[in-house]
C-alpha positions in Angstrom: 74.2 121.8 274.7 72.3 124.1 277.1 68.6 124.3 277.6 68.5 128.3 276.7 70.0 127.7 273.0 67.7 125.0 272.4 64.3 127.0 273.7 65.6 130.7 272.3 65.7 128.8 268.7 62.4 127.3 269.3 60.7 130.8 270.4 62.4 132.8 267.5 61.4 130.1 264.5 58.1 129.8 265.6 57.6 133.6 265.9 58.6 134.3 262.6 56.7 131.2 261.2 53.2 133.5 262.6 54.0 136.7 261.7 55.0 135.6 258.2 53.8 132.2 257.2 50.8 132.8 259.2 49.8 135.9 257.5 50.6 134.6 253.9 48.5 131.3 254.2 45.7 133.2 256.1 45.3 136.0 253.5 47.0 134.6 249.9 45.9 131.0 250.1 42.8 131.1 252.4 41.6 135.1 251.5 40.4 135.3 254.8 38.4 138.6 255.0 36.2 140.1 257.3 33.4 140.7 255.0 30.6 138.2 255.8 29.4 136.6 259.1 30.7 133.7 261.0 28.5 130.5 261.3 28.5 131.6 265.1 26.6 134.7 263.9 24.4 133.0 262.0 23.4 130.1 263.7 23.7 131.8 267.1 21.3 130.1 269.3 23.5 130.8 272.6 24.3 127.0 273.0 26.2 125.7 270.2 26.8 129.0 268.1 28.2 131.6 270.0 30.2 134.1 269.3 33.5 134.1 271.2 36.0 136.9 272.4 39.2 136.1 270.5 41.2 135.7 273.6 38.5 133.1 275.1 38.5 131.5 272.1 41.6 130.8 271.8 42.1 129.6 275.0 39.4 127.5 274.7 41.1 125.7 271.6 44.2 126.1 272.6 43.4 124.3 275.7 41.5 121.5 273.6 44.3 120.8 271.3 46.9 120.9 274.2 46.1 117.6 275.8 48.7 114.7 276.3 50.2 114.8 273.4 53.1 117.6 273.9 53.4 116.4 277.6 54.0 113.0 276.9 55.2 112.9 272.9 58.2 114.7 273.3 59.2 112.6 276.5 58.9 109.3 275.1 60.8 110.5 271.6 64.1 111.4 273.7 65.1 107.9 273.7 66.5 108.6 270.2 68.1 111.8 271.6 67.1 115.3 272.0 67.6 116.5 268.1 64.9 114.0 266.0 61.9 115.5 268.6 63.1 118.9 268.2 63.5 119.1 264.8 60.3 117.6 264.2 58.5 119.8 266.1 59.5 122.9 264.6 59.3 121.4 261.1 56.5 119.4 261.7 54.8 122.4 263.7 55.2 124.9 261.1 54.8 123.4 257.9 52.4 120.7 259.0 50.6 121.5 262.2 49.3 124.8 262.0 48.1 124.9 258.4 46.4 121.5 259.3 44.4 123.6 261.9 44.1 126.9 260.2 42.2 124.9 257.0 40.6 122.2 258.9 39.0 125.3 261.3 38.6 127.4 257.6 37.3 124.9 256.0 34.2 123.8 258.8 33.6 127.4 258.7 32.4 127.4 255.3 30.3 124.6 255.3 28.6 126.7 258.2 30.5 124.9 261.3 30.4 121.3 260.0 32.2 118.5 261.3 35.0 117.2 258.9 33.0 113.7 258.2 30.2 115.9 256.9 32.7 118.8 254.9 34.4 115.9 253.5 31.3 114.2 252.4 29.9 117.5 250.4 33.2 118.0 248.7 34.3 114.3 247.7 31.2 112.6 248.1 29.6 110.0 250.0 32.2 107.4 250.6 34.6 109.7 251.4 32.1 111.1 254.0 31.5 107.8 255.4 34.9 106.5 255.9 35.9 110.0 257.0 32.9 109.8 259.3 34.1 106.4 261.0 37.8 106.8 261.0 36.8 110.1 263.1 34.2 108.4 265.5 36.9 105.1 265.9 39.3 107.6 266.9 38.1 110.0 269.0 36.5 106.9 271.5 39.9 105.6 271.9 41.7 108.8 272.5 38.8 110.3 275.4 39.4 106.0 277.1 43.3 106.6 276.2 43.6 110.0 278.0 40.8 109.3 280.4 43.4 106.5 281.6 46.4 108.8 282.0 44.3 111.0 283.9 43.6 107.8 286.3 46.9 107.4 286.9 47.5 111.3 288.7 45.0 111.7 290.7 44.9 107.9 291.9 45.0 108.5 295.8 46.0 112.0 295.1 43.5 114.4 297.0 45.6 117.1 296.7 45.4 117.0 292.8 41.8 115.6 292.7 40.8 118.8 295.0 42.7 121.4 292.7 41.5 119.5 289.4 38.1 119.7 290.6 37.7 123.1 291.9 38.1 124.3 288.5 34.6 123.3 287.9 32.6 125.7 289.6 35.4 128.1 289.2 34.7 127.8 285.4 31.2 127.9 286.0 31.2 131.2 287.8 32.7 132.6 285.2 30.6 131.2 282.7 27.8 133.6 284.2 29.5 136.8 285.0 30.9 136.5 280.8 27.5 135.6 280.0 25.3 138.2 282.1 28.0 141.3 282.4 30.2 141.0 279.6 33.2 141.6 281.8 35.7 139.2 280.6 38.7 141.3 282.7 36.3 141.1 285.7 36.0 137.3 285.3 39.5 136.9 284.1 40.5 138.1 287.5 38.5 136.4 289.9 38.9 132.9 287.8 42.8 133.3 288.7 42.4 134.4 291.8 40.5 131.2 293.0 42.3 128.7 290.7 45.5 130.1 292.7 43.6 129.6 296.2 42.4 126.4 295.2 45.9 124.6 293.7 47.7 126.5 297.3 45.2 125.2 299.9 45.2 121.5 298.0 48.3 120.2 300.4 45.9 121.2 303.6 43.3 119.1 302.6 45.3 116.1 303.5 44.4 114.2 306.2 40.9 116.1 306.5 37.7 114.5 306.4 37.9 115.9 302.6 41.0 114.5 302.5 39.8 111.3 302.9 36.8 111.7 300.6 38.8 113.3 297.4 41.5 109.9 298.3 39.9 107.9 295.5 40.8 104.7 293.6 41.4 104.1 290.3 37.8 101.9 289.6 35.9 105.4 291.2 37.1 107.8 288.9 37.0 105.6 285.8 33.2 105.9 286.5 33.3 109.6 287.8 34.8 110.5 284.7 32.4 109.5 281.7 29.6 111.2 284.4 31.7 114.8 284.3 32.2 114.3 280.1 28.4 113.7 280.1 27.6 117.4 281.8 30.3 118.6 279.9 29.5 117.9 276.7 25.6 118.7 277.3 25.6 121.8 278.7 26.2 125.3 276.6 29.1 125.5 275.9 29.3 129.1 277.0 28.8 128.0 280.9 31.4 125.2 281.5 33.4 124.0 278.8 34.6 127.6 277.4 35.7 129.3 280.8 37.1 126.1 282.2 38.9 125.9 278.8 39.8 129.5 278.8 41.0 129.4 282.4 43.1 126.2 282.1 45.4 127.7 279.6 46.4 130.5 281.7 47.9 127.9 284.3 49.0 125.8 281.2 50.8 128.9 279.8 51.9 129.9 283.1 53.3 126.8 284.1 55.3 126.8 280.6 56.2 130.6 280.8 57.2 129.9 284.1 59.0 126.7 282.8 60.6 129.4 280.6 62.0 131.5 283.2 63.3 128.8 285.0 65.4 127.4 282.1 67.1 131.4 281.5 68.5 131.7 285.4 69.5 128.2 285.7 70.8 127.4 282.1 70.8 123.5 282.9 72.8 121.5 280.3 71.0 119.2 278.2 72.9 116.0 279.6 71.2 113.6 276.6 73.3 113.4 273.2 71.9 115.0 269.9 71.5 111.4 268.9 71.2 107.9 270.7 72.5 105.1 268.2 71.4 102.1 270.1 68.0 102.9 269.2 67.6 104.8 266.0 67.4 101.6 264.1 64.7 99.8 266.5 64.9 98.1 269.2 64.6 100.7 272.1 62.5 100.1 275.5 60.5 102.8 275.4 59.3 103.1 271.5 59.9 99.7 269.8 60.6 101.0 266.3 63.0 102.8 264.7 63.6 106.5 264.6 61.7 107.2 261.0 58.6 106.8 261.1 58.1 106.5 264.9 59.6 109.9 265.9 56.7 111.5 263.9 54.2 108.8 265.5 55.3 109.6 268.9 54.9 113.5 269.0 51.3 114.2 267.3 50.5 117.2 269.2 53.0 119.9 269.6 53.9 118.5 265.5 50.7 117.7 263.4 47.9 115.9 265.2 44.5 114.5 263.7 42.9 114.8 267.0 43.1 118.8 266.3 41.0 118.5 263.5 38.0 117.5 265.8 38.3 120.3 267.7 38.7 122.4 264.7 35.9 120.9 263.2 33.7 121.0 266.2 33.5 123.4 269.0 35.8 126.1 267.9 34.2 127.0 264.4 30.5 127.2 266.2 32.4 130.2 268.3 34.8 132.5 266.4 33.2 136.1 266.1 35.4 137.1 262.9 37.0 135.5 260.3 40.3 137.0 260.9 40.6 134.7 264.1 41.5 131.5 262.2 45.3 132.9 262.1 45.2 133.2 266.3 43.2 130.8 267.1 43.9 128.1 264.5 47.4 129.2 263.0 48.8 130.6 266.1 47.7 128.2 268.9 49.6 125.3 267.3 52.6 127.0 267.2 52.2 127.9 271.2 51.7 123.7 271.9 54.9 123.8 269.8 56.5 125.6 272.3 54.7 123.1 275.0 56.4 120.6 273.0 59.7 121.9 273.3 59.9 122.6 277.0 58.9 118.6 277.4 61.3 117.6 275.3 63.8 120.3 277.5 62.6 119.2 280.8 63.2 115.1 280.3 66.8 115.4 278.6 68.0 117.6 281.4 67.8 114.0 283.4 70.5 111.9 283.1 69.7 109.5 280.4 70.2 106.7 282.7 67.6 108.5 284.9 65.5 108.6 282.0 65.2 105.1 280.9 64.8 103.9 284.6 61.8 106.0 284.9 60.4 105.2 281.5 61.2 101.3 281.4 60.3 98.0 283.2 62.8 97.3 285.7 63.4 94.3 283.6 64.3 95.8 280.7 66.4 98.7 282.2 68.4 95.7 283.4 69.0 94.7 280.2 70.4 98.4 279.3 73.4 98.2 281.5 72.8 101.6 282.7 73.6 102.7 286.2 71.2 105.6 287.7 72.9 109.0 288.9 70.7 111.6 290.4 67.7 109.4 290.8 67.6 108.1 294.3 68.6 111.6 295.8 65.7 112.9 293.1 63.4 109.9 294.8 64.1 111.0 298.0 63.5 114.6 297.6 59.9 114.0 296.1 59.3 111.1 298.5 58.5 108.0 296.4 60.3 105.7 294.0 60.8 106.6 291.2 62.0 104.2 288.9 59.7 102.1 286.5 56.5 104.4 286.5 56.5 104.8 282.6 53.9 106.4 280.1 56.2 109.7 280.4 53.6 111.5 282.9 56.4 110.8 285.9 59.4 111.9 283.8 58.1 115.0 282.5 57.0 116.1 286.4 60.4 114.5 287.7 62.4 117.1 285.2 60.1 120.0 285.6 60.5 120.1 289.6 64.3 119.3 289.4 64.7 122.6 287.0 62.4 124.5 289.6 64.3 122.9 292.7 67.4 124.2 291.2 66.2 127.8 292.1 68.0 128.6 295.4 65.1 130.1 296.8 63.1 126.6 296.0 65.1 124.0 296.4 63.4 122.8 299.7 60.1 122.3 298.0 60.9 119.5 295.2 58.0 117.5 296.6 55.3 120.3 295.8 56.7 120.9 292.5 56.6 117.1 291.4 52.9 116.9 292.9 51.9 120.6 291.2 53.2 119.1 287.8 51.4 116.2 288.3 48.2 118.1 288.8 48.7 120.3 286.0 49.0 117.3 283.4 46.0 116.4 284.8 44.0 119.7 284.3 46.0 119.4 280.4 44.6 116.6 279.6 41.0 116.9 281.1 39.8 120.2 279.3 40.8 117.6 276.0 38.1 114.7 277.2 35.3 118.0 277.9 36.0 118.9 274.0 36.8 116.0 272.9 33.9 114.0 274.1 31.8 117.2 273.2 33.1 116.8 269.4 31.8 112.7 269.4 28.3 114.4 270.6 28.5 116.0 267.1 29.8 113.4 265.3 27.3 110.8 266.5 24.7 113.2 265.7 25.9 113.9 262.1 26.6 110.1 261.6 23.7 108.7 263.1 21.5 111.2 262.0 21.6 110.0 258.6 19.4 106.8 259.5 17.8 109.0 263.0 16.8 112.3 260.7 16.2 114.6 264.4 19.6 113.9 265.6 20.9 116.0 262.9 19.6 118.8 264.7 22.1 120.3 266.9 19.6 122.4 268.7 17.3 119.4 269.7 18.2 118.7 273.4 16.8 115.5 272.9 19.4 114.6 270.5 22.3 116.3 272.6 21.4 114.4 275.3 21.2 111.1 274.0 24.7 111.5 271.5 26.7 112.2 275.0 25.1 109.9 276.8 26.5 107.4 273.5 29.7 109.1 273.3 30.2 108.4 277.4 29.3 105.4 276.8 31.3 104.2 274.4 34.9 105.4 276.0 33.4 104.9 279.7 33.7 100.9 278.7 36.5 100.9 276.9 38.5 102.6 280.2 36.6 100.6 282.8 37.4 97.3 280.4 41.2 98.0 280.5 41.3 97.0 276.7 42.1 100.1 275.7 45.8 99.9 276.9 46.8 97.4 274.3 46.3 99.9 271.2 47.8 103.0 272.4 50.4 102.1 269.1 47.3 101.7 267.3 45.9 105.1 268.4 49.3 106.9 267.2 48.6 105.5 263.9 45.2 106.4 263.6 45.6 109.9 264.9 48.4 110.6 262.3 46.0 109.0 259.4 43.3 111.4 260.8 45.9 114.6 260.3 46.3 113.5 256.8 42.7 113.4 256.0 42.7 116.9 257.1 45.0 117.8 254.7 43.2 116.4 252.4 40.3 118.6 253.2 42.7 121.5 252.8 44.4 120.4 249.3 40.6 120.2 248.4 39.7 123.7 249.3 42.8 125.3 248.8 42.6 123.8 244.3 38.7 125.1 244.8 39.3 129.0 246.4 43.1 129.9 245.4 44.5 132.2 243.3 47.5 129.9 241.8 47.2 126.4 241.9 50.8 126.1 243.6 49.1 127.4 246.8 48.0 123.8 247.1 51.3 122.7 248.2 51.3 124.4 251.5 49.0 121.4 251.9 50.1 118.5 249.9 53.4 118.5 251.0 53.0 117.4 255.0 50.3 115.4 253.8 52.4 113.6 251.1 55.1 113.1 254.2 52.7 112.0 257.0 50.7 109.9 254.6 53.7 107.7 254.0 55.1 107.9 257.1 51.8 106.5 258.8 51.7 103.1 256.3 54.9 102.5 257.0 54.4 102.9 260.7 50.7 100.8 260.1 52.9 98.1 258.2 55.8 97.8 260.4 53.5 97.5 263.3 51.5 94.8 261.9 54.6 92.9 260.9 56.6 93.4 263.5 54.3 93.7 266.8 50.5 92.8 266.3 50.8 90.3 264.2 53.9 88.6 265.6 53.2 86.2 268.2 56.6 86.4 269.4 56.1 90.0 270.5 54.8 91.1 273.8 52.2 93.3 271.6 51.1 90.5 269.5 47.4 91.3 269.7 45.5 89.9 265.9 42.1 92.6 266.8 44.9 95.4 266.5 46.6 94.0 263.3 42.7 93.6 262.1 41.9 97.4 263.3 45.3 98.7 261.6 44.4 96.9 258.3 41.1 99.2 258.4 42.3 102.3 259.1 44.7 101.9 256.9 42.4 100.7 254.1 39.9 104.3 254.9 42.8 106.1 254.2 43.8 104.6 251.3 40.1 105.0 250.2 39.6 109.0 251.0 43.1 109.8 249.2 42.3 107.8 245.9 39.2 109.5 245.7 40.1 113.1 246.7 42.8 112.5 243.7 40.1 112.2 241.4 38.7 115.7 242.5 41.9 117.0 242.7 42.4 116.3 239.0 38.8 117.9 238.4 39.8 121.1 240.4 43.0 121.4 238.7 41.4 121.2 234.9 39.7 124.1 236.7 38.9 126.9 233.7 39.4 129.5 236.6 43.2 128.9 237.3 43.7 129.6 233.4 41.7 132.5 233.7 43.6 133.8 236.5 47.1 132.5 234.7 46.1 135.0 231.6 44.9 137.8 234.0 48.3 137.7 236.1 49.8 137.5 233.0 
């Protein structure tokens, strides 16, 4: 199998998924129309509410949504074989993923820009509110810790990609003020590329400087750098850092991938990993313990269906879209481009060897235990200058394969090394515009949450408020990624990140029964949530059983069997009782009215 059959099928689905599913959900089962103003016009109080450029916008979300997950997902999943990731990406993308987003993003626009704890409390009532509310709070700390950690990890005694990852700070800021006090997005556009480029070519020089030295930092220093950053990140307006940083890390993110793209067409490099890998599709692998279904769609959230979306689209992106008819871009259309993100992960670690692969992803112990013998990686160690083998999470072998397809360009085969390191910068910059929105969205969530006890913390205008909800937010994820803990439940956070997609769903079967024409419209929502529901309880389950609660397993950890149980138990509690609306909405005298109308 080559790479180019694999990424042309990807590119064509997807495109015909926007320009015809798109437009069919966004206009027969939302009626989307431009005929009434967006919450950013009403609320606007240049802060919060603002209304956005479409293009900014959607860079901005695009570049939320786009953290970790299709970096690392599709990486880890190719231990069952290239096929199971890719055809849950596109399925999972399509039919799940981007009408997730699109209603989740619809649906907090109606209720004025609300986050989903709140829509979901004014639709099925309290409880559903409140476990909706905590599930969302629960998962969101883990994730900013979780990613936080990952970013740790590249720019660990890495001034190069500390200096470049930094610079787009006052880069973004800069832009911030010539958007906000000329209007000239193509002005700002420009000279935000211009010194993101200068910044990520003069990074190398920097070593061995006296900034050099100072940007060389260790682990335990940016672990308490980074709740600091979230903290201005998430108080600030949201139209001076997090926006135009957003907006200007997705054009290196998208042309990283387009490049990625390119690269793939001239060489054509064979896919070297089988469609399937039977060793592991029953269990047992070294990478992801469980078997292929339900862990495939566990593995690869983002760049499939992802919960964590549905705090962005229930948070900063619905205070900032100028028209209605930007849900289908922005919300529809940006999770089918991390689809595409997906893919070229997926592309970039089965072009390795498999053997390669696993002795990357596994502990040398285990990889033992494969009896594999490694092919191109000591001439692959050598060219980047470190070893190689053992540093797993998926980070390592998704930079590995990227600079070994660039490296195969005659013209740039000498410069494996700055390809590896550029990779390894650019997951970095991915994953860090996710903790300034992400930790943004827990500022909103705290406030809603707590606000019911604290009544001025409802108010997202109070400064006051804003202040003290980061400050909480930071907080809360700061300890849990200076404490270490959080590395034990990253099977935990899969979980819970899936359960959090299928609330969202829920939200959209709800609103879908209440504002469509036909009440089959309401599939286009309860069928990915009627797959991912199951699929998470029987992940929840078999992890339980298997890992957390087995003390024979190296996971066997009782506080995440405990936490499972819970999440598990909200989830059970919001779909029971959105089935009792559901059967309200459905008894609906509208949809008969409509059936004898049609008729």
């Amino acid at each position: 199998m080559n790479a180019i059959t694999i990424v042309i099928g990807a590119i064509c689905i997807l495109v015909i998924a926007y320009r015809f599913y798109g437009i069919f959900f966004t206009k027969k089962v939302l009626k989307i129309k431009d005929d009434q103003p967006t919450p950013a016009h009403t609320y606007n109080d240049g802060k919060d509410f603002v209304p956005t450029n479409k293009w900014i916008a959607f860079g901005h979300h695009f570049a939320a949504i786009a953290a970790a997950g299709p970096l690392v997902g599709p990486v880890l999943a190719a231990q069952f074989g290239y096929l199971p990731g890719y055809l849950w990406l596109l399925i999972g993308a399509v039919i799940g993923g981007a009408v997730h987003d699109a209603v989740v993003l619809f649906a907090s626009m109606m209720k004025g820009g609300k986050s989903l704890s709140e829509v979901m409390k004014e639709e099925l009532g309290p409880v559903a509110g409140f476990c909706t509310g905590l599930a969302m709070l629960f998962i969101i700390t883990i994730t900013m810790a979780g990613l936080s950690m990952v970013i740790l990890g590249a720019l660990a005694e890495n001034p190069w990609g500390t200096f470049a990852v930094a610079s787009t700070i006052p880069i973004a800021m800069i832009m911030g003020l010539i958007n906000r006090f000329t209007g000239n997005i193509k002005l700002s556009t420009i000279i935000g590329v211009v010194l993101l480029v200068a910044a990520v070519f003069y990074g190398p020089s920097i070593q061995g400087t006296w900034l050099g030295d100072v940007l060389t930092l260790d682990k335990d220093t940016l672990a308490m750098i980074l709740p600091v950053y979230a903290f201005f990140a998430a108080a600030l307006p949201v139209w001076f850092l997090l926006a135009p940083r957003d907006y200007l890390s997705s054009f290196m993110k998208i042309g990283v991938f387009i490049a990625l793209i390119i690269g793939v067409f001239i060489i054509n490099p064979t896919i070297q990993f089988p469609a399937i890998i039977p060793d592991f599709i029953n269990g047992g692998g070294p990478i992801v313990a469980g078997p292929v279904w339900p862990f495939v769609s566990i593995t690869i959230a983002c760049g499939a269906i992802s919960g964590f979306h549905a705090f962005v689209g229930s948070g900063t992106t619905p205070k900032m879209l100028n028209r209605w008819e930007d849900i289908r871009p922005v919300g529809f259309g940006a999770m089918l481009v991390e689809c595409v993100v997906g893919v070229m992960a997926l592309v970039a670690a089965t072009v390795l060897h498999p053997a390669d692969y696993f002795a990357i992803n596994s502990a040398p112990e285990k990889f033992a235990q494969l009896g594999m013998t490694v092919v191109d990686l000591p001439v692959l160690s050598e060219a980047i200058g470190m070893d190689l083998e053992g540093r797993t999470g998926g980070a390592v072998t998704l930079a590995v394969g990227m600079a070994s397809i660039f490296s195969g360009i005659k013209w740039f085969s000498h410069l494996t090394s700055y390809f590896y390191q550029f990779v390894i910068m650019f997951e970095a910059v991915f994953i860090l515009t996710a903790i300034d929105a992400g930790t943004r969205t827990a500022r909103y969530l705290i406030q809603d949450f707590l606000g019911n006890v604290i009544k001025p913390l409802k108010k997202t205008d109070s400064m006051l408020g804003a202040i003290g909800a980061s400050a909480l937010a930071c907080l809360m994820w700061g300890y849990l990624l200076n404490s270490g803990d959080i590395a034990s439940v990253w099977a935990l956070f899969g979980v819970s990140n899936q359960l959090m997609a299928s609330i969202g769903l829920v939200c959209g079967v709800t609103f879908v029964l209440k504002i469509a024409d036909k009440r089959i419209y309401a599939l286009t929502c309860l069928i990915p949530l009627a797959y991912l529901y199951v699929t998470v309880n029987v992940a929840g389950i078999w992890m339980i059983k298997n890992v957390y609660w087995n003390e024979a397993a190296s996971g066997f950890n009782m506080v995440n069997g405990v936490l499972s149980v819970i999440m598990l138990a909200l989830g059970l509690v919001i779909v029971v009782t959105s089935i009792v609306k559901w059967k309200e909405l459905w008894a609906s005298p509208r949809f008969s009215k409509v059936a004898t109308i049609n008729n």
